[in-house]
C-alpha positions in Angstrom: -14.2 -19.4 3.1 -11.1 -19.7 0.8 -12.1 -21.9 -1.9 -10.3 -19.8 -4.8 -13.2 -18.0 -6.2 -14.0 -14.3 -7.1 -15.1 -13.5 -3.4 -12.6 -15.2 -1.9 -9.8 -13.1 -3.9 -11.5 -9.9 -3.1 -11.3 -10.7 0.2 -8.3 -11.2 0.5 -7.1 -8.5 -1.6 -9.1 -6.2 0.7 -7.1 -7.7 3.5 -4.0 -7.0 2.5 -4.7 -3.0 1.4 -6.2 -2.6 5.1 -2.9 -4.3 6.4 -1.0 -1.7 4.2 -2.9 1.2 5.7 -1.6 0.2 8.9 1.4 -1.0 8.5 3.1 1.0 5.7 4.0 -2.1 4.0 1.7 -2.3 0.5 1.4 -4.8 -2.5 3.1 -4.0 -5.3 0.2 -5.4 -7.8 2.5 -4.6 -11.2 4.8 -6.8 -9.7 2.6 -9.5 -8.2 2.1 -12.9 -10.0 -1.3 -14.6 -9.5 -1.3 -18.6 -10.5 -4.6 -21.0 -11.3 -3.7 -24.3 -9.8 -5.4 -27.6 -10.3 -8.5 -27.9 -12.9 -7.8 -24.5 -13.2 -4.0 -23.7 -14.3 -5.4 -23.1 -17.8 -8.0 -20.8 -16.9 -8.6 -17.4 -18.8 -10.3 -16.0 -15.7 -8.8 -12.3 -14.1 -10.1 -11.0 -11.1 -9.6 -7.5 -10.1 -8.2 -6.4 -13.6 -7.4 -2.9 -12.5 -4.8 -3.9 -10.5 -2.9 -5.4 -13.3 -1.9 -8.2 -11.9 0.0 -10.7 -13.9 -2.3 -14.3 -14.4 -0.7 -17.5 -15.0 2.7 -17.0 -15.7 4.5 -19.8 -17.4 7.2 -19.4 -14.4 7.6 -17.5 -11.4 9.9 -17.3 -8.6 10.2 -17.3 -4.9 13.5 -16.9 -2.8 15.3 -17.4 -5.7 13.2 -21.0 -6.5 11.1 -21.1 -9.6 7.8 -23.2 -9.7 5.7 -23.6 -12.6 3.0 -25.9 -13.2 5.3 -28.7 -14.4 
């Protein structure tokens, strides 16, 4: 189930660190940006904190595209 709460994260966090140990190929969670979208995109929430994952940045970008939630 993927419905963007706490569980669901860890999940997939777990997911890709199991993928790392197999692969070589690891997150990089100072540089990773996480985004709330929808009734969220305001939300305070941080899951995981110890990874220091960046929450709701105003902007981020892919390829070379930014997005934000405008």
């Amino acid at each position: 189930m993927n419905n963007g709460d706490r569980v669901s994260f860890e999940s997939s966090m777990q997911t890709v660190t199991l993928f790392g140990k197999h692969s070589g190929l690891f997150i990089n969670a100072e540089k990773t940006q996480a985004i709330w979208l929808g009734s969220m995109k305001n939300s305070n929430i941080r899951f995981m904190p110890h990874l220091k994952i960046e929450w709701n940045p105003k902007q981020f970008k892919i390829l070379g595209v930014w997005f934000g939630h405008n």
